[in-house]
C-alpha positions as CSV (number, residue, x, y, z in Angstrom):
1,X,-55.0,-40.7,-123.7
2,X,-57.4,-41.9,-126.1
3,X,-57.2,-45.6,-127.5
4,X,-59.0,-46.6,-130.7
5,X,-59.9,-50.6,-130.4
6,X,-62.3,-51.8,-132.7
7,X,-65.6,-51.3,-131.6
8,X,-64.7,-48.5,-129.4
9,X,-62.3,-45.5,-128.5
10,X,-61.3,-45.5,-124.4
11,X,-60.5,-42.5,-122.2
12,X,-57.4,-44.2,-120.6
13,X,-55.1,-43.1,-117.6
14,X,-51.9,-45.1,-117.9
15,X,-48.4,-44.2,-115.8
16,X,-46.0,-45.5,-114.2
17,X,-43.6,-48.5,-115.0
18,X,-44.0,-52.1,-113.4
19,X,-45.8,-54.9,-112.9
20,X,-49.4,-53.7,-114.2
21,X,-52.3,-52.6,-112.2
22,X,-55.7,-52.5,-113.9
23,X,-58.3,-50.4,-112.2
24,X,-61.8,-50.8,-113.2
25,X,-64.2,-48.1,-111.9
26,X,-68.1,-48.3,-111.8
27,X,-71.6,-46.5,-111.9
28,X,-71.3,-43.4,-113.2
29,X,-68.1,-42.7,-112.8
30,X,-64.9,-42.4,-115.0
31,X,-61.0,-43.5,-114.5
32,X,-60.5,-40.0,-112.5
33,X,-62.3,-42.5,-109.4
34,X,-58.6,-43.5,-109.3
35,X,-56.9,-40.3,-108.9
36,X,-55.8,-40.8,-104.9
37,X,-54.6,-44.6,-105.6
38,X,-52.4,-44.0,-109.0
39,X,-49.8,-41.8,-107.3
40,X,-49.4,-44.1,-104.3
41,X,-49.2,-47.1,-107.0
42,X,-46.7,-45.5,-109.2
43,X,-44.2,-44.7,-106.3
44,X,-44.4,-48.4,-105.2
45,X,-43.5,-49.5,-108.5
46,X,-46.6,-50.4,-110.4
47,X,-47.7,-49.1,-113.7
48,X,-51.3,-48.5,-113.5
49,X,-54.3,-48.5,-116.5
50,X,-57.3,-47.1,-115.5
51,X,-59.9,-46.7,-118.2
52,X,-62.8,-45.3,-118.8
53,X,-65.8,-48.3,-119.6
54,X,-67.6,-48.1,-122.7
55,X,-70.8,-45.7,-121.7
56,X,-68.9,-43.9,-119.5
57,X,-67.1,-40.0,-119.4
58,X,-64.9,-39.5,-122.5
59,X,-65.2,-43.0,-123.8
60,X,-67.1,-43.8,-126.6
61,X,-71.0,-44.2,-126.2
62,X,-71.9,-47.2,-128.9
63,X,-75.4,-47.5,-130.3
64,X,-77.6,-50.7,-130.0
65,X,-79.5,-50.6,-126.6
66,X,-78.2,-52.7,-123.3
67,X,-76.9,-55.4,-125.3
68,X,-73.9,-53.0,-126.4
69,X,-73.0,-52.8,-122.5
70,X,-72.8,-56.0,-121.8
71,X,-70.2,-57.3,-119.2
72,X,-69.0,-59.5,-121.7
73,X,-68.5,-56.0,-124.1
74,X,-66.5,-54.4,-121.5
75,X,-64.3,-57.7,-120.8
76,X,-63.3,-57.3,-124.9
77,X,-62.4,-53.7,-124.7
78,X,-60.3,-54.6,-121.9
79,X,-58.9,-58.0,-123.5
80,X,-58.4,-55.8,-126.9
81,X,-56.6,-52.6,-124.9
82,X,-54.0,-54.9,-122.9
83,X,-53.1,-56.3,-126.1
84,X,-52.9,-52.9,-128.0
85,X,-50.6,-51.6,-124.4
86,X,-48.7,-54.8,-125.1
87,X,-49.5,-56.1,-120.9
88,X,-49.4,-60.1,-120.7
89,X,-49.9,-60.3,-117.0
90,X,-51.5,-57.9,-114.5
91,X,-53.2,-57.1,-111.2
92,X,-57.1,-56.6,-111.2
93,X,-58.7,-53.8,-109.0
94,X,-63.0,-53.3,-109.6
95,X,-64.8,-51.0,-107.5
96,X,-69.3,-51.2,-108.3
97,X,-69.2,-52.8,-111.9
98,X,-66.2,-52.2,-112.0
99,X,-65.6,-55.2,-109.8
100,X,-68.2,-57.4,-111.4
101,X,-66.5,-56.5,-115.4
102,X,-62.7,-57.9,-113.1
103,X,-64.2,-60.6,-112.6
104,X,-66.0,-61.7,-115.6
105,X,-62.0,-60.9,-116.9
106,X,-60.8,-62.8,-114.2
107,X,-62.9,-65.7,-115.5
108,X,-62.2,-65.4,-119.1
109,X,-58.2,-65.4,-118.6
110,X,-57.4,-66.6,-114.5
111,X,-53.7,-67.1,-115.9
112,X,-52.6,-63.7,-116.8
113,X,-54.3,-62.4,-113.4
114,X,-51.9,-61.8,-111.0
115,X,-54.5,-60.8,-108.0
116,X,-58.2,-59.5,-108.0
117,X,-59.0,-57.1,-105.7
118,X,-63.2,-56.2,-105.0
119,X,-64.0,-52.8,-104.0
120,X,-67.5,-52.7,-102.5
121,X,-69.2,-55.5,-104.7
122,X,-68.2,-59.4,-104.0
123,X,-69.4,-62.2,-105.6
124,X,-72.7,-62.0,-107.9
125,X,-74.0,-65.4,-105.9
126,X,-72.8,-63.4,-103.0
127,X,-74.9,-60.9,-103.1
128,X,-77.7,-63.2,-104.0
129,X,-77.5,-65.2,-100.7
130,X,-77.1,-62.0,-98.5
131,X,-80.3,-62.0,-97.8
132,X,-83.5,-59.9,-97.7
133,X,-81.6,-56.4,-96.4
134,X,-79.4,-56.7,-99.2
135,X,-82.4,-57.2,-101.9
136,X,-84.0,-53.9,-100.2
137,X,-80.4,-52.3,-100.9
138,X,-81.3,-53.0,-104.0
139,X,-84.4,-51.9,-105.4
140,X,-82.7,-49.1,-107.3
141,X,-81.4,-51.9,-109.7
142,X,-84.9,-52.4,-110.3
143,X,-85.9,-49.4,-111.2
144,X,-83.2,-48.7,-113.5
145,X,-84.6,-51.7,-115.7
146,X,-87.2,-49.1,-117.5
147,X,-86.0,-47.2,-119.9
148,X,-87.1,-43.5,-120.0
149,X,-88.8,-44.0,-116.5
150,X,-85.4,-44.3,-114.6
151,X,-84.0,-41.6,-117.1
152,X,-86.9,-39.3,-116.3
153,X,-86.8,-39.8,-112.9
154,X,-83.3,-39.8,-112.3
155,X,-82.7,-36.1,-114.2
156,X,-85.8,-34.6,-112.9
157,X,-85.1,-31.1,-111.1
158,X,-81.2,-30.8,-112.2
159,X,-80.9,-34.6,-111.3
160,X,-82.2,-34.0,-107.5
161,X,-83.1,-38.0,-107.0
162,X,-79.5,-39.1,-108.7
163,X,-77.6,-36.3,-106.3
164,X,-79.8,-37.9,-103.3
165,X,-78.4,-41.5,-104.0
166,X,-75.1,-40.0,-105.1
167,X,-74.8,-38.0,-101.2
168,X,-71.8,-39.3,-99.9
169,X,-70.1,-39.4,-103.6
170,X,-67.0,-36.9,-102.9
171,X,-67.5,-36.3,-106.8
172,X,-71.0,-36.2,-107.5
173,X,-71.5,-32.8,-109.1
174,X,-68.5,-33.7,-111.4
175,X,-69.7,-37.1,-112.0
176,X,-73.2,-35.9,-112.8
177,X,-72.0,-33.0,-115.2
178,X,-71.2,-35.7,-118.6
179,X,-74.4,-37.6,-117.9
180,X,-76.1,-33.7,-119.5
181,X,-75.2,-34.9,-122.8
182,X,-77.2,-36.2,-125.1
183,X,-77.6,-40.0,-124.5
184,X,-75.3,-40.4,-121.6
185,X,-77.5,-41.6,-119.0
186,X,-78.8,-44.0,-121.3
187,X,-75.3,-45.5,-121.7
188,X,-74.5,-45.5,-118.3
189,X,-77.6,-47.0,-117.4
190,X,-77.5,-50.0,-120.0
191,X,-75.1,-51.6,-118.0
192,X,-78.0,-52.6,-115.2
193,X,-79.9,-53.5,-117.9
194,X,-77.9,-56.0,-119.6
195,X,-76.7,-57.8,-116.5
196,X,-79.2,-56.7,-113.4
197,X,-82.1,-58.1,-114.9
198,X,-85.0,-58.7,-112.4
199,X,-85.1,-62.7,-112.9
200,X,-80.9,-62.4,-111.7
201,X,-81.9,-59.9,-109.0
202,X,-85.4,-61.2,-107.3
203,X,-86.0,-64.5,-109.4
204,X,-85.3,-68.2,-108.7
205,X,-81.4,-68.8,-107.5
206,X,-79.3,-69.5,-110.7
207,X,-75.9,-71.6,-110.0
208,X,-72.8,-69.1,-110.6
209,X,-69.6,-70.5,-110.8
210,X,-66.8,-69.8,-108.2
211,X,-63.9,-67.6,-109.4
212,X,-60.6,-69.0,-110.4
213,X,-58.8,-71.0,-108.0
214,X,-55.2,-69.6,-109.7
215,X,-56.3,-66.2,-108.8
216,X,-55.3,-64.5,-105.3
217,X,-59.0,-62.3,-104.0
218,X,-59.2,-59.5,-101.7
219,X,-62.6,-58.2,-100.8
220,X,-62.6,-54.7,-99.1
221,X,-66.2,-53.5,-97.6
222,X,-66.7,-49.9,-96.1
223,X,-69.2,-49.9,-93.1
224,X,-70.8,-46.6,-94.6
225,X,-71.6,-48.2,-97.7
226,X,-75.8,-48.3,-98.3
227,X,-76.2,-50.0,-101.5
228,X,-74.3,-53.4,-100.2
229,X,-74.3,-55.3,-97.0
230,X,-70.8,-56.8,-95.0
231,X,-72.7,-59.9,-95.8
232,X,-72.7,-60.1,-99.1
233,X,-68.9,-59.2,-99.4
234,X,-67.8,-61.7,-96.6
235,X,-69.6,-64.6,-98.3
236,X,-68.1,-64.2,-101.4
237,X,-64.7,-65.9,-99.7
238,X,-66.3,-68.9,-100.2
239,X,-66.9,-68.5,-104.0
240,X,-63.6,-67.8,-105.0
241,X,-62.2,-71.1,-105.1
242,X,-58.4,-69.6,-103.8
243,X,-56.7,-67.7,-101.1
244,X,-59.3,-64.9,-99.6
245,X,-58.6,-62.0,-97.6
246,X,-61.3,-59.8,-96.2
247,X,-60.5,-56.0,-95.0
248,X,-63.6,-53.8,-93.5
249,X,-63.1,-50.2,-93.8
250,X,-64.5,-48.0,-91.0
251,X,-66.0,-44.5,-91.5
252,X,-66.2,-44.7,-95.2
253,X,-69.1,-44.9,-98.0
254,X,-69.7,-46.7,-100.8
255,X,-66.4,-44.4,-102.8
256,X,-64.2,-45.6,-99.9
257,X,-60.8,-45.4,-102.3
258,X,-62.1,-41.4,-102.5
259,X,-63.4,-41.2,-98.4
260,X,-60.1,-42.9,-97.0
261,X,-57.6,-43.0,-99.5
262,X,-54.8,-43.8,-97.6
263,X,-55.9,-47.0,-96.0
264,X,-57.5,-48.4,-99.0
265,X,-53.6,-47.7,-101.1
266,X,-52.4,-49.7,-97.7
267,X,-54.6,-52.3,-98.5
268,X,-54.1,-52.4,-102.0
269,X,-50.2,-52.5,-101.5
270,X,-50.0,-55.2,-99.2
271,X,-51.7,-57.1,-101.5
272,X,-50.7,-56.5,-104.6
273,X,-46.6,-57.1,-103.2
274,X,-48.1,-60.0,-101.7
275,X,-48.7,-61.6,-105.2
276,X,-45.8,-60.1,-107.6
């Protein structure tokens, strides 16, 4: 369905009835990331939302550069279409940005968050403190800071260097298809370059404050995944300030919900009942 808030219109998938279940995807995909966990989700009893970021797929692409794609944006839209949906409390579930926009939400309102789980990406001191493997993980986040270069680059022979890094993507030729339009890997690129700026990525160490201690955190880390290291997802436990739990995920890539659905719904259901 398509929700109208007031700086944007969302692509949303919502179903089910229940205690709520938000599920935040990230680079460049859409809510359809989601596909193998919302069926498993509904039949326990949870209602799930899972929309589409600003930027991304169907949802509205707003003019004004990176500024418009701000974490903090994203954290309105989502503030704005739990309201509009009428949900006071719910579960959190990021995967990429997607887990970095939870828990800027987290942050905002730790009360009305019933559990956070992080797909992939912990902690943004985390990943700072991981070390110099992670930083080399990394240098795409770099890259992605110039506009036009990255775009170029990126879309260059039918998208060749974006189908390299998106390999082990079970999606990727359906992911890459909406980025043809006009402007859409612009948008889907702003978001690195309104909150990965090289100062936050290679620069000086800048305090970050812990998460919520109200809120319940799982991390979950795939051992296939090459953009993030099982370092910078354990150390996050000590950043959140609450009850951790860490799950590592064997034979899976960075998508893990898409490579092994079933044990990351196991995960996710233990959880979530955990904190109803």
């Amino acid at each position: 369905m398509r929700v109208e808030l007031s700086e944007v219109t969302l692509d949303v998938e919502a179903s089910g009835e229940g205690p709520v279940v938000l599920l935040l995807h990230g680079f460049p995909d859409s809510h359809a990331l989601w596909r193998r966990q919302v069926p498993a989700l509904n039949a326990a009893g949870f209602r799930t939302v899972a929309p589409t970021l600003r930027g991304f797929g169907g949802s509205d692409r707003p003019e004004g550069g990176p500024e418009a794609y701000h974490p903090a944006k994203h954290v309105g839209d989502l503030l704005e279409l739990l309201a509009r949906l009428e949900v006071d409390r719910f579960h959190l579930v990021g995967h990429d940005w997607g887990s970095a926009v939870a828990q800027g939400l987290a942050s905002v309102v730790p009360d009305r968050v019933r559990s956070l789980s992080l797909l992939s990406v912990g902690h943004p001191a985390a990943i700072r403190e991981a070390g110099w493997e992670q930083r080399q993980r990394s240098w795409y986040m770099l890259l992605f800071q110039f506009a036009g270069v990255a775009e170029e680059w990126l879309a260059r022979d039918d998208f060749a260097q974006l189908r390299e890094m998106l390999a082990e993507h079970p999606d990727a030729e359906s992911v890459i298809e909406p980025l043809r339009a006009p402007g859409a890997l612009t948008a889907a690129l702003n978001i690195y370059r309104a909150a990965a700026s090289p100062e936050l990525l290679f620069g000086p160490d800048l305090p970050v404050p812990p998460l919520p201690g109200t809120v319940p955190v799982m991390g979950v880390w795939s051992t296939g995944d090459r953009f993030l290291t099982e370092r910078s997802m354990e150390r996050t436990g000590g950043l959140t300030g609450g009850p951790w739990r860490y799950e590592r995920v064997e034979e899976a890539g960075h998508w893990l919900q898409l490579d092994r659905p079933e044990t990351v719904n196991e995960l996710l259901l233990s959880f979530l009942k955990e904190h109803v």
